[in-house]
Every structure is written in C-alpha cells, then in structure tokens.
SERO-4910 file (N, C-alpha, C, O; in steps of 0.05 Angstrom, whole numbers):
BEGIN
 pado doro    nc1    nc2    nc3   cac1   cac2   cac3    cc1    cc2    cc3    oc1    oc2    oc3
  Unk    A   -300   -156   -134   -297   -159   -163   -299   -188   -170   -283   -203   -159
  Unk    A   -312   -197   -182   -317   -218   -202   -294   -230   -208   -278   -218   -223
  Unk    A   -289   -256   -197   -263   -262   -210   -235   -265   -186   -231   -248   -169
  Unk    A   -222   -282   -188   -199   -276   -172   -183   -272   -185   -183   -277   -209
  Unk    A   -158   -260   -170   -139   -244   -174   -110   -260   -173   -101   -273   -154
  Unk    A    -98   -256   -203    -75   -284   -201    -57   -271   -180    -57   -247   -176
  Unk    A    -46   -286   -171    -24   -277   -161     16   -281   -172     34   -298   -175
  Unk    A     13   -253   -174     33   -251   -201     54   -238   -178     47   -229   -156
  Unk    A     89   -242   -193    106   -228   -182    124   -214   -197    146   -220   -207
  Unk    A     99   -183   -198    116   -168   -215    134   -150   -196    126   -142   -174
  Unk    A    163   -143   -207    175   -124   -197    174    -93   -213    165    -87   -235
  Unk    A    185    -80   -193    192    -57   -203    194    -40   -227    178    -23   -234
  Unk    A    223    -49   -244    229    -57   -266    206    -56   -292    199    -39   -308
  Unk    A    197    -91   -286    175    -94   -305    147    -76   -302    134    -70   -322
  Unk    A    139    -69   -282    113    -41   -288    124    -27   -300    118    -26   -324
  Unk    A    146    -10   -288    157     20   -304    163      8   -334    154     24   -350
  Unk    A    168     -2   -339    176     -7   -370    145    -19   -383    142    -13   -406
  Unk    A    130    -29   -374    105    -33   -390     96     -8   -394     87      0   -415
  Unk    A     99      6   -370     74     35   -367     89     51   -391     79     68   -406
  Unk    A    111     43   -389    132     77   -399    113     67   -431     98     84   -441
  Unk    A    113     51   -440     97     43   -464     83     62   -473     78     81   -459
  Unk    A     71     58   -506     53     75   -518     20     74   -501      7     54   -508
  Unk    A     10     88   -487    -26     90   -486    -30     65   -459    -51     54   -452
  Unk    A      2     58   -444     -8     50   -423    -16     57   -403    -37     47   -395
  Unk    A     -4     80   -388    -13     93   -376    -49    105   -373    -63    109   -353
  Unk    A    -53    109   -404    -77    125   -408   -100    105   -402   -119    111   -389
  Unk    A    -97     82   -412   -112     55   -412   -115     45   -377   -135     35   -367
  Unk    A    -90     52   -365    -97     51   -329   -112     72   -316   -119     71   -292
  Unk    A   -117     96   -334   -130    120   -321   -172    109   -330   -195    111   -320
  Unk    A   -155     98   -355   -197    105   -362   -203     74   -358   -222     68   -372
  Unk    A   -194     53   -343   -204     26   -341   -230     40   -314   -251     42   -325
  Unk    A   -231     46   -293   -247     56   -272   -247     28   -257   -228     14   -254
  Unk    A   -281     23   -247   -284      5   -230   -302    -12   -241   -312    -30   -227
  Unk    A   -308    -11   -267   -316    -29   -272   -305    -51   -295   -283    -45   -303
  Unk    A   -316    -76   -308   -298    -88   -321   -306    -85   -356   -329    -83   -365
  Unk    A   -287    -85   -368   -287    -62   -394   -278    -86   -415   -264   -104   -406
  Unk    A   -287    -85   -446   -277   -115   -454   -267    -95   -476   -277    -73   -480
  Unk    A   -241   -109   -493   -226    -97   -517   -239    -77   -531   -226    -56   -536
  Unk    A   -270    -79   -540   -281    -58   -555   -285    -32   -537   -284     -9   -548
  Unk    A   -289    -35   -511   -291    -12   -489   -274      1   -490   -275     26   -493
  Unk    A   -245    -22   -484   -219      6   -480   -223     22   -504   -227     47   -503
  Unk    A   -222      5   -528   -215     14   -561   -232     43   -559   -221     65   -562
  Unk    A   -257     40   -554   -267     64   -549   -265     89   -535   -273    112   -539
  Unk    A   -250     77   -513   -254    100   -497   -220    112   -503   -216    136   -498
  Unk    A   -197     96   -514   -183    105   -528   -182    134   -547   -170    155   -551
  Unk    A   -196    123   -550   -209    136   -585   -216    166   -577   -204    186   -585
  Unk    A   -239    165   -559   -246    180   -549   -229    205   -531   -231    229   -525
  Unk    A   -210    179   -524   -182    211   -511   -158    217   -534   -136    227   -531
  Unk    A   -173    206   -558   -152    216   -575   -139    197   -590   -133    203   -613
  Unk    A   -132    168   -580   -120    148   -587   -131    126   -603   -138    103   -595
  Unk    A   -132    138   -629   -139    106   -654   -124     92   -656   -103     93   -669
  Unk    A   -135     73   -642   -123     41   -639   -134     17   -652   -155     10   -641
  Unk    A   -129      4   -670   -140    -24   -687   -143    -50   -660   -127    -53   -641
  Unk    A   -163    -62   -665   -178    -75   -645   -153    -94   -632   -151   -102   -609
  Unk    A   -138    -97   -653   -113   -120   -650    -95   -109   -627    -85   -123   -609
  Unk    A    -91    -79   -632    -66    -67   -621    -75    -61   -593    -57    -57   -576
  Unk    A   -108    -60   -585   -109    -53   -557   -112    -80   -545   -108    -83   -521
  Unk    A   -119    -98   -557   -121   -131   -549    -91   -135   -537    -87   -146   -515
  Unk    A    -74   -125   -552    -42   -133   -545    -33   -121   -518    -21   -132   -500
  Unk    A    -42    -94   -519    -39    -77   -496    -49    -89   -474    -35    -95   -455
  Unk    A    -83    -96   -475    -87   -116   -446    -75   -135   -445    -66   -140   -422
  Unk    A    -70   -158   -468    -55   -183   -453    -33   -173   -442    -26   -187   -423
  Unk    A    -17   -151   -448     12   -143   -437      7   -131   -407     23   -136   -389
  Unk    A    -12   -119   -405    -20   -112   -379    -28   -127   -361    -22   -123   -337
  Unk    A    -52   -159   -372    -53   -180   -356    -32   -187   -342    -33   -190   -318
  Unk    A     -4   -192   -362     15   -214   -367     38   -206   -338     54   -219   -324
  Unk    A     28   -173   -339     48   -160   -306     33   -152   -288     41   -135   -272
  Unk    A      9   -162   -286    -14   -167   -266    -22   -138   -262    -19   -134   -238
  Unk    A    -29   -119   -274    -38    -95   -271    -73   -101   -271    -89    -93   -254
  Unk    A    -80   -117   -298   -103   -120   -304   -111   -155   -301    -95   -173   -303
  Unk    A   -136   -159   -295   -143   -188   -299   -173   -189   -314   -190   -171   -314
  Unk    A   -175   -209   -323   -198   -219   -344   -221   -246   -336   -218   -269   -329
  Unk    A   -238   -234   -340   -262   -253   -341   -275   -250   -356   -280   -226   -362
  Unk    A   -289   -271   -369   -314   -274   -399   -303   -241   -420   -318   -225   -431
  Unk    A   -276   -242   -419   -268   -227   -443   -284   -201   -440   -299   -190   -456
  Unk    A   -275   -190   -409   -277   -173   -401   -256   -159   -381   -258   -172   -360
  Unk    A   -239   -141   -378   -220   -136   -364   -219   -117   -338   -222    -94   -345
  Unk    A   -217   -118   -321   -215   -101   -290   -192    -97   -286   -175   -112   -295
  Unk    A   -184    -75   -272   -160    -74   -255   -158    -85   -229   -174    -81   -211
  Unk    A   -127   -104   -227   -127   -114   -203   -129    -93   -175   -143    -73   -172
  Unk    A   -109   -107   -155   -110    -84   -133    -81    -74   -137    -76    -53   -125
  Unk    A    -61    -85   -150    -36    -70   -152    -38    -59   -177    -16    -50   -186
  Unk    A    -64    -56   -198    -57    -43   -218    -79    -16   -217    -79      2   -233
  Unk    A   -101    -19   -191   -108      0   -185    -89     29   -164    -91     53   -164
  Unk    A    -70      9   -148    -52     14   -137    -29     35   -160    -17     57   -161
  Unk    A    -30     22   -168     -1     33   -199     -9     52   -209      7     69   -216
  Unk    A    -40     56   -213    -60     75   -235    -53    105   -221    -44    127   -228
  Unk    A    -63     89   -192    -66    128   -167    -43    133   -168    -41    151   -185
  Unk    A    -12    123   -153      9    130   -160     22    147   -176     38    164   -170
  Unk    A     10    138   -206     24    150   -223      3    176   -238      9    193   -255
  Unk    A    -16    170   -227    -36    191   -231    -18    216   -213     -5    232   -227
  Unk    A    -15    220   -183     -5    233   -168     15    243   -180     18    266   -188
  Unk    A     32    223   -182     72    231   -194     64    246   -223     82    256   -235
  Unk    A     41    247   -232     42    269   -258     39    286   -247     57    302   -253
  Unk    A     20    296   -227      5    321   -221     21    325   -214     29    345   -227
  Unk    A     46    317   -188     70    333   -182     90    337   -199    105    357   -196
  Unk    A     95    317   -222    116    334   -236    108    356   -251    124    373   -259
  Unk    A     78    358   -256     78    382   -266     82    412   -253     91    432   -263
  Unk    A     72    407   -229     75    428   -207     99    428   -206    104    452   -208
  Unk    A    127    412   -205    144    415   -206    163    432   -232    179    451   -234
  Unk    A    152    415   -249    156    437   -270    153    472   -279    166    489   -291
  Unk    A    125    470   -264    119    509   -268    125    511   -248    117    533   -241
  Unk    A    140    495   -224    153    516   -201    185    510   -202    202    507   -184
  Unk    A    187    510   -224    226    509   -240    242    526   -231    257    522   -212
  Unk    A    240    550   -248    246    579   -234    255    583   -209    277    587   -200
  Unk    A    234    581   -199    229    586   -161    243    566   -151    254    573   -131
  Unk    A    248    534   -159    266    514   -147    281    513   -144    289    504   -123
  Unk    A    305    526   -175    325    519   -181    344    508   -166    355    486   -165
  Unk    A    348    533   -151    372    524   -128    359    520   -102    369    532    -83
  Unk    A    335    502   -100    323    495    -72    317    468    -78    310    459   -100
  Unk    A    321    450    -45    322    414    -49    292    398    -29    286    398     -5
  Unk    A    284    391    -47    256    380    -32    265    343    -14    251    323     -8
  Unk    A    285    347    -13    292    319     -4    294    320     18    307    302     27
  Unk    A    283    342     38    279    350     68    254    337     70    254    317     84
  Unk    A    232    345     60    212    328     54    210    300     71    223    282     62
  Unk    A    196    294     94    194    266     99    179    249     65    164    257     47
  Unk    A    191    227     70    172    221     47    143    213     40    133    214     18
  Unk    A    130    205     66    105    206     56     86    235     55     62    235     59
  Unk    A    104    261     48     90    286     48    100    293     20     90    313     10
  Unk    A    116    280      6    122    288    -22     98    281    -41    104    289    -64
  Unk    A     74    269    -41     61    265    -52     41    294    -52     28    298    -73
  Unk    A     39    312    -32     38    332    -35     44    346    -38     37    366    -25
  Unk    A     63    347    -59     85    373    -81     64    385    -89     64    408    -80
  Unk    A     41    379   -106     27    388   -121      9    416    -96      0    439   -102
  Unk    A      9    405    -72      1    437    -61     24    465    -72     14    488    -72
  Unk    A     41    464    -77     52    482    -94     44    501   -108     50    525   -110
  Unk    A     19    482   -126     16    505   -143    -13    524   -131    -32    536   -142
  Unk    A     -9    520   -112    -36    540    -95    -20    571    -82    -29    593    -76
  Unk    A     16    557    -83     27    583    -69     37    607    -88     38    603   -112
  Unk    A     43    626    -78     56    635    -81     92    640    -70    100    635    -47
  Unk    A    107    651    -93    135    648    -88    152    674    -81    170    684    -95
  Unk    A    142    683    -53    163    709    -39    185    705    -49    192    682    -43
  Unk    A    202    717    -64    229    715    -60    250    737    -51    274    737    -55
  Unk    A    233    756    -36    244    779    -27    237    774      6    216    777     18
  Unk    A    263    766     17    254    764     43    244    786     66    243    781     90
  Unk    A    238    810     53    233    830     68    202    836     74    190    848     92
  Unk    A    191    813     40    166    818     44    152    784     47    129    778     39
  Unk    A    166    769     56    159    748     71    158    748    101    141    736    114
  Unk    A    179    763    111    182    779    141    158    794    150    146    792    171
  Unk    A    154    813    126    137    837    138    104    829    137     86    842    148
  Unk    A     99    798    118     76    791    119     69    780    142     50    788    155
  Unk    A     85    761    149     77    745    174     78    756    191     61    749    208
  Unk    A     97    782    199     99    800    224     63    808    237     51    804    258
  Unk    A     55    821    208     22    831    206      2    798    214    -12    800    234
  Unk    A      2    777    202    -10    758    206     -6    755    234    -25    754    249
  Unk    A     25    755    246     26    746    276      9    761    296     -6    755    315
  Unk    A     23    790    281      3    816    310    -26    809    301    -41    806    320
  Unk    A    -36    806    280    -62    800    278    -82    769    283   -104    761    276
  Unk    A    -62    759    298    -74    724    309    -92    726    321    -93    745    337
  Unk    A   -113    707    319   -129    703    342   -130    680    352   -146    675    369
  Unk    A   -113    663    344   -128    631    361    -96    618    361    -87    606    380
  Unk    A    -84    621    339    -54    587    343    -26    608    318    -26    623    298
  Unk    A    -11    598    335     20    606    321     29    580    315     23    566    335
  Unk    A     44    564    295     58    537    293     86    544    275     85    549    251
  Unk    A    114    543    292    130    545    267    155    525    276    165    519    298
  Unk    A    159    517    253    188    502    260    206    511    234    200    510    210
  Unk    A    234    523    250    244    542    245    275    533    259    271    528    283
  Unk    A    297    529    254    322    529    266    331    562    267    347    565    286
  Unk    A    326    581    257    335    607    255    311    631    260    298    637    240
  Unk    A    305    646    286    290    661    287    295    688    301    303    685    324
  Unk    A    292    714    294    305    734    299    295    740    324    271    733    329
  Unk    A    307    750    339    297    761    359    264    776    369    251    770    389
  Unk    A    259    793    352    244    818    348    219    791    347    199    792    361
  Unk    A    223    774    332    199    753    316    188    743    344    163    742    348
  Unk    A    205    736    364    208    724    376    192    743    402    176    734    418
  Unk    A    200    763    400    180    771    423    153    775    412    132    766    423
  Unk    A    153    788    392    118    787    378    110    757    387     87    756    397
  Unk    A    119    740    385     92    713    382     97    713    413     78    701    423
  Unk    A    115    721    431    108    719    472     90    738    473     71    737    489
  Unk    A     95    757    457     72    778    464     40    763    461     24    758    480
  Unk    A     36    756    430     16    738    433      5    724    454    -15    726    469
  Unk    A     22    709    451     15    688    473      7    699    502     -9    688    515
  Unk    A     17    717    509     10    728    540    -19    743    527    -37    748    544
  Unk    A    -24    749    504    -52    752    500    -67    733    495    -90    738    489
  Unk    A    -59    708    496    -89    687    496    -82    666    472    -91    644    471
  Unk    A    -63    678    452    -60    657    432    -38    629    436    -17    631    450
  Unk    A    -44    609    425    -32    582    433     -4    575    410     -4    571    386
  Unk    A     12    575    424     41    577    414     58    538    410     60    522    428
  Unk    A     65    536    381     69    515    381    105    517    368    107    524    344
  Unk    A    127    513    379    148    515    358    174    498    367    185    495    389
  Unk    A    180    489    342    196    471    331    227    480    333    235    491    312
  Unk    A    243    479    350    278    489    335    291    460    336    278    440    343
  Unk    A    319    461    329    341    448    328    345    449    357    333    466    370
  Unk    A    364    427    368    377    422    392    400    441    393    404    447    417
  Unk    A    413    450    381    429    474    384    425    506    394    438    524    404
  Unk    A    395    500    385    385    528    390    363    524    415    340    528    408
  Unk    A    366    519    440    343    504    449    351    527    475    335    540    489
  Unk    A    368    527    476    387    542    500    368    578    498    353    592    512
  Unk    A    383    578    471    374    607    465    348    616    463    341    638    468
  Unk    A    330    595    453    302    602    467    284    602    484    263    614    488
  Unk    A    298    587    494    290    581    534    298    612    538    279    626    546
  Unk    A    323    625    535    329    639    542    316    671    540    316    688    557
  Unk    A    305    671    510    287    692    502    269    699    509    263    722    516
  Unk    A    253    675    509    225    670    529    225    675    555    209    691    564
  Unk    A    238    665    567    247    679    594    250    699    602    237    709    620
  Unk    A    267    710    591    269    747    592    244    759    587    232    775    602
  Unk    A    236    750    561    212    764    560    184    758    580    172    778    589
  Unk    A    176    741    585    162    737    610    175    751    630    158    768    637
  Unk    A    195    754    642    205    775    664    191    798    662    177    807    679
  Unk    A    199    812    630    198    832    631    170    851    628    167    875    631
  Unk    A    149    830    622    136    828    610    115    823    644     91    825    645
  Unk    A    130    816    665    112    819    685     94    791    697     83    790    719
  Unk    A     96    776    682     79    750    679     89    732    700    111    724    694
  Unk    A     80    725    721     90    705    744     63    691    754     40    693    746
  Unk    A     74    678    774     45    664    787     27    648    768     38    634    751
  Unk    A     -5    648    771    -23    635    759    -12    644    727     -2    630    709
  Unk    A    -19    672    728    -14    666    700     15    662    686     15    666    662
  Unk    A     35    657    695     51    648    679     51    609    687     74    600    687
  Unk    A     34    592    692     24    566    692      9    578    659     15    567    638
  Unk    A     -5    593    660    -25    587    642    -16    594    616    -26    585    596
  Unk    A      4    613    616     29    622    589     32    597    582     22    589    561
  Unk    A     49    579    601     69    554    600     53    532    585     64    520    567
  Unk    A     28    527    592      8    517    571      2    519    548     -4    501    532
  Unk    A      4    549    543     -1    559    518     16    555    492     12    549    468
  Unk    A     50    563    515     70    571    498     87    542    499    105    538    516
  Unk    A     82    524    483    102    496    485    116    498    456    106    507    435
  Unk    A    150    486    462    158    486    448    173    460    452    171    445    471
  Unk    A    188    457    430    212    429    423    221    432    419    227    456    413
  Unk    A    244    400    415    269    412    397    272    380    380    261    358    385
  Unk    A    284    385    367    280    365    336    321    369    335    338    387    338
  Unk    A    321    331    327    356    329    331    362    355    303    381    370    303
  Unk    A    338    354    280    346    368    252    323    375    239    303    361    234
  Unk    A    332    415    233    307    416    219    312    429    201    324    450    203
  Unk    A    306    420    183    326    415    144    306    443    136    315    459    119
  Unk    A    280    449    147    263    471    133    248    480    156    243    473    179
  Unk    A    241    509    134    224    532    148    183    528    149    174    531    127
  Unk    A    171    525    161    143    526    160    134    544    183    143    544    206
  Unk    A    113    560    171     95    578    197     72    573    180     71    571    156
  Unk    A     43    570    207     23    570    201      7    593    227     10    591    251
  Unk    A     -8    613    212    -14    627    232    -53    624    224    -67    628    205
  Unk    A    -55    614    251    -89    617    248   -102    590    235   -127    585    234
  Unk    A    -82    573    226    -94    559    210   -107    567    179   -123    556    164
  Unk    A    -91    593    179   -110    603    154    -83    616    132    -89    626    110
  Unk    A    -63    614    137    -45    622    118    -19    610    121    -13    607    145
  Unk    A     -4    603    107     23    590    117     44    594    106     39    606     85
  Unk    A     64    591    107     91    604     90    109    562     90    102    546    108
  Unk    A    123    557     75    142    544     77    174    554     54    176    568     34
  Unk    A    193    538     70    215    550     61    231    532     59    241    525     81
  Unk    A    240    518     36    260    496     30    280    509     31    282    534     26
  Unk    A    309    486     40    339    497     43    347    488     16    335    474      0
  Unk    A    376    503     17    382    495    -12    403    471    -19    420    461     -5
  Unk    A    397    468    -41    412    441    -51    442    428    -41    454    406    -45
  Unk    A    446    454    -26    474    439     -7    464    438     21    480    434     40
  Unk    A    440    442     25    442    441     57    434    472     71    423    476     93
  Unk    A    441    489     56    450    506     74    411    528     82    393    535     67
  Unk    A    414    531    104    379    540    112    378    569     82    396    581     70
  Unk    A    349    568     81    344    584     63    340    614     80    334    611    104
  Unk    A    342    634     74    319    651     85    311    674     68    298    694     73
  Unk    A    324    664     44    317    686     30    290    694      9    287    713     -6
  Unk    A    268    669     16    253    670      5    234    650      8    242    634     24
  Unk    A    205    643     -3    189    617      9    163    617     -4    155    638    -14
  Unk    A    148    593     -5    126    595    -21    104    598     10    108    589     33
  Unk    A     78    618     -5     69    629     18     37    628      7     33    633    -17
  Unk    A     17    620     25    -14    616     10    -31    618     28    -22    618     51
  Unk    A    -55    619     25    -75    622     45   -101    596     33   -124    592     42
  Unk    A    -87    582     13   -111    562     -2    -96    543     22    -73    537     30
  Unk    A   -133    536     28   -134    503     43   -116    487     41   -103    479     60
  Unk    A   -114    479      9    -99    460      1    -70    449     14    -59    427     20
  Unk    A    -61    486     17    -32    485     20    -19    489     52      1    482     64
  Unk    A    -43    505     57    -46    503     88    -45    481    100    -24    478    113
  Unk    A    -62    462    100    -65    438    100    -32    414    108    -21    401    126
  Unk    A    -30    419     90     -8    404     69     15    418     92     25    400    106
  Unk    A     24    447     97     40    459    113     41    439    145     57    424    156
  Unk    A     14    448    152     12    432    181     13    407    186     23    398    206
  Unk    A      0    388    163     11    363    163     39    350    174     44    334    193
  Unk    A     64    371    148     86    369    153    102    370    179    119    358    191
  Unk    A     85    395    181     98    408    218     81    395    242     87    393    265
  Unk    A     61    387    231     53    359    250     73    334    270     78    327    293
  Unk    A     83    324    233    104    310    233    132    315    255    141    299    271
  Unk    A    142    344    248    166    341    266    161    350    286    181    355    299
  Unk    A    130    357    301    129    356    326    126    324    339    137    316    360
  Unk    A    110    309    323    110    288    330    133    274    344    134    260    364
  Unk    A    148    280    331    187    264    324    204    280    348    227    273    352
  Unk    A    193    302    361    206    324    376    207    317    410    191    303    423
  Unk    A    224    328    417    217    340    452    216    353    461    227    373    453
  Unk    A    196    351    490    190    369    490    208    382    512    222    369    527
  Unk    A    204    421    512    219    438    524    211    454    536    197    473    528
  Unk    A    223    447    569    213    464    591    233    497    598    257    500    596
  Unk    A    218    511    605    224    535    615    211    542    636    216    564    647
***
C-alpha cells in the first residue's frame, strides 16, 4: 500500500469506543483494499443506507486516522494493518453473536467457555446444526451412524455407556479406525472394556497388533465436552452446563461441512494436548 503506516499506540479501550460509534463499524466493513477519499466513503455510506453530510464523514475518518485504524495519502484513505485486523474481528464477533442469539433457547443453561479459545471464533458453525434435545434420539442416531461406518470413529467423551462401547470394538475389529478421548479417571475403565471385549470377541495374535493400531485412545487431565465425528461426515457436539456439570441430555448435531469441520478441529485439539493409552 502506498504510503507508510504511522505507528500509533492504540489500546483496547480506545478502538472499542471509536467503533461502538455511529457508522464506524460500517465504514471499516466497506473501506476494502483499496484507498477511498471522503466523497467515496460518503457514497458508499449512502448507499448502505447512511446519509451523511460531507463534513460528518470527513470527521469520522480523521477520528479513525487519529486511533490508527485508517491512514491517508493525497486525501485518500486505506485501512491500516490493525484496522484491517479490527474490521475481520469484528466482522466474525457479529456473525457469532448472531448465531448466538438464534441459538438462545437451546443455550440457556449450557457454557461455551469449555471452548479452547482460538475455536470460539467458530460459534457461528452453529447455525448449520441442529439441536437434539431428547437424548434418546441423539443416542439412537449415532448408534445407526456407528453400525453404519466405513472408514473413522473420533469421540472425546468423559462418560460412555457400555453398550456404545462395544459397538465402536465391534467396528473396529471390522476395519474401521478408532480415535477416543476420556478423562484420566476413566482410563482404567476403558482399558478395561476394550479388553474384555477383544477376549471375547476372539481377537489375539496378528490381528489383535492390527486392532491396537486401529483402536488408539487417550486420556486428557479434563474434558469439559462431548464431540463424535463418525465418517467425517456427521458430527454431534455437546456443551456442559453452566456449573460444570457434563451434559447428556442433549447436543447440537449436523452433517454440513461447516460444522463437521469445526467438530474435528476441536477434537483435534484435545487429542493433540492428550496421552496416549496402551492396552
């Protein structure tokens, strides 16, 4: 860009209170990449609705210069790199509060502060899911998704029923690749499950090496939430509630990319952070 870039020391504070302003915000969405002079914004103002006198959007850029969002050359204005920085941000934090908003209802008493934080910027996959809140038919979906796998199981889960638990060994001794997440409390008890069931189930020798490959699991010091991704093609997640306490009574559940996506990311994450666990 044409021009150097002052170097200003704005804080915190002073953005949010410029932006919170009349048509600032809007003026950081439609500046783009190129450099735009008073009559441009005025127009393109105008054009999203906002009649503004030539004076009052003149005021608006020097105020935006003045906290280094925007900079000026030959009486023409660009966005810096922290006010292109500021623009995406707050572009994002709308789209999620709105998703947050039409998923009110469904939140109320559920806490997204399990959330690592650089995955909260993807709140807005939300509104791709749907909101089970009958746990019988969040159970009985994934049951069908699991017996019907063909390629990957991924769940991180501190609480898993028994019954669940042999369906995805069953899997797995048929060919599908088993990835799962518990708490350190529970690490005992699934060593333990797994085991039995391979016994019983007959599996020794070569092929239980080649199970042991398939079927890896961890354990995570804390796992604040529910995620399954089966196939890569559908996913369930399940926030705990606002005191802590694990959810299971319900979960947002989707088969759009978006949210899929966004699921495995997450559970990426606390395998990353995990150890791993031999049987």
């Amino acid at each position: 860009m044409a021009g150097g870039e002052e170097i200003v020391s704005t804080g915190l504070n002073e953005i949010l209170a410029e932006c919170s302003l009349d048509n600032r915000l809007l003026i950081l969405s439609i500046m783009g990449d190129k450099p735009k002079s008073v009559a441009d914004v005025r127009r393109a103002l105008r054009d999203a609705g906002a009649q503004k006198s030539y004076t009052t959007v003149k005021r608006y850029m020097v105020a935006l210069k003045k906290i280094g969002l925007v900079d000026e050359k030959r009486k023409h204005f660009f966005l810096t790199n922290l006010g292109t920085y500021v623009a995406s941000t707050f572009s994002e934090m709308c789209l999620n509060i709105e998703v947050l908003k039409s998923r009110a209802k469904a939140m109320r008493l559920l806490s997204i502060s399990c959330l690592p934080q650089r995955f909260m910027h993807g709140i807005k996959a939300l509104k791709h899911a749907e909101y089970v809140p009958d746990p019988f038919s969040f159970i009985t979906e994934f049951f069908v998704r699991i017996q019907e796998s063909e390629s990957s199981i991924a769940l991180l889960s501190d609480k898993v029923s028994r019954r669940f638990y042999e369906l995805i060994v069953k899997k797995v001794a048929e060919g599908v690749e088993y990835r799962g997440i518990n708490s350190i409390e529970n690490t005992s008890r699934r060593v333990e499950y797994v085991s039995r069931m391979v016994e019983g189930l007959g599996i020794h020798g070569e092929e239980l090496q080649k199970f042991r490959a398939r079927c890896r699991m961890r354990e995570h010091d804390s796992v604040p939430m529910h995620i399954i991704v089966v196939d890569g093609r559908i996913a369930g997640i399940n926030f705990p509630y606002r005191d802590g306490r694990a959810n299971l009574n319900g979960a947002f559940v989707s088969q759009k990319k978006e949210f899929v996506s966004w699921a495995e990311e997450i559970l990426n994450h606390f395998w990353e952070e995990s150890r791993e666990v031999e049987f």
